[in-house]
C-alpha positions in Angstrom: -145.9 -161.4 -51.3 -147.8 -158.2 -51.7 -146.7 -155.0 -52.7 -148.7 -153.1 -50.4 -147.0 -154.8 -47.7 -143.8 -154.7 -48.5 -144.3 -150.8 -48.4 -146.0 -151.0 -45.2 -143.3 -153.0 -43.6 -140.2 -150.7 -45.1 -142.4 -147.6 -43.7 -142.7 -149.6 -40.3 -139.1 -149.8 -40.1 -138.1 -146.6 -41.3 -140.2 -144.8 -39.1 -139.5 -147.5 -36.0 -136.8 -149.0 -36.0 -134.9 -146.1 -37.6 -136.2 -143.6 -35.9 -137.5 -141.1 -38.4 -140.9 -140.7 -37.5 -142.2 -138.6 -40.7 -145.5 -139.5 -43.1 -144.5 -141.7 -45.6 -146.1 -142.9 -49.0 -144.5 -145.3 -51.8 -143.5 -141.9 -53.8 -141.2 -140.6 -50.5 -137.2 -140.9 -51.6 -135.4 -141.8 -48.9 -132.7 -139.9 -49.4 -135.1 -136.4 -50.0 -138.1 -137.1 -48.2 -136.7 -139.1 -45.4 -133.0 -137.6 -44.9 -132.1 -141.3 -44.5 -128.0 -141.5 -44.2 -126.0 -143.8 -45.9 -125.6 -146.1 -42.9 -129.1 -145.9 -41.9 -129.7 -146.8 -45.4 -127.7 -149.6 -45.3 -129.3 -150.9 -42.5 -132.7 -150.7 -44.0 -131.7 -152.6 -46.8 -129.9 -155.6 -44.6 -133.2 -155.9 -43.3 -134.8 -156.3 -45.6 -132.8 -159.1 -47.3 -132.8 -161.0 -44.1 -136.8 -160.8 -43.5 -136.9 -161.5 -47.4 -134.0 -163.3 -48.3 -132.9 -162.0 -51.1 -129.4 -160.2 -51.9 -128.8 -156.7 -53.1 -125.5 -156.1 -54.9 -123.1 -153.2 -54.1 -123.6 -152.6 -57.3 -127.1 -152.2 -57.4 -127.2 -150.1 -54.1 -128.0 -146.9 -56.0 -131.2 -148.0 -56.3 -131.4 -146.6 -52.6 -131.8 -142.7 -54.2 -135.4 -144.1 -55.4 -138.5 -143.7 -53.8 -140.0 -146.2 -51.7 -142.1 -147.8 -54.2 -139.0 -148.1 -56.6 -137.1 -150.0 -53.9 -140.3 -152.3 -53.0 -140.5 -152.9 -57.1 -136.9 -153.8 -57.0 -137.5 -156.7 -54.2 -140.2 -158.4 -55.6 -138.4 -158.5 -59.4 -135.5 -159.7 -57.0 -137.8 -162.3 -55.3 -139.8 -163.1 -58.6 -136.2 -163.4 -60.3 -134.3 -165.7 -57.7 -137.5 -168.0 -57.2 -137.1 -168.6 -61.1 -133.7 -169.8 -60.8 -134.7 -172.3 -58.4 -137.6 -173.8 -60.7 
């Protein structure tokens, strides 16, 4: 999987499927740039654990207040992680 897009794909959404049609790089936060909510949030994040199969943590969820590229860097150490553990 490539990085590039990953962040192409979470912009797709975000600006799509969420609604929030606003310019976008991998430095935008969500929460600053974007104005995303915390349900809206959620919801970007349950996609993409069900196009990526992975699993975020409630836990880990603060990682939400990052920037795009932060988030996409999280998912692939996620990915890179879980396909590790099933070497």
């Amino acid at each position: 999987m490539e990085r590039n897009d990953l962040i192409r794909d979470m912009i797709e959404y975000i600006n799509s499927d969420l609604g929030y049609p606003v310019e976008l790089d991998e430095a935008s936060s969500l929460s600053e740039d974007v104005g995303l909510d915390s349900l809206d949030a959620t919801d970007l994040i349950s996609y993409m654990e069900r196009k990526y199969d992975f699993k975020v943590e409630d836990s880990e969820l603060s990682i939400l207040k990052e920037s795009i590229g932060d988030i996409v860097d999280f998912i692939l150490n996620r990915l890179k992680n879980e396909s590790q553990n099933i070497s």
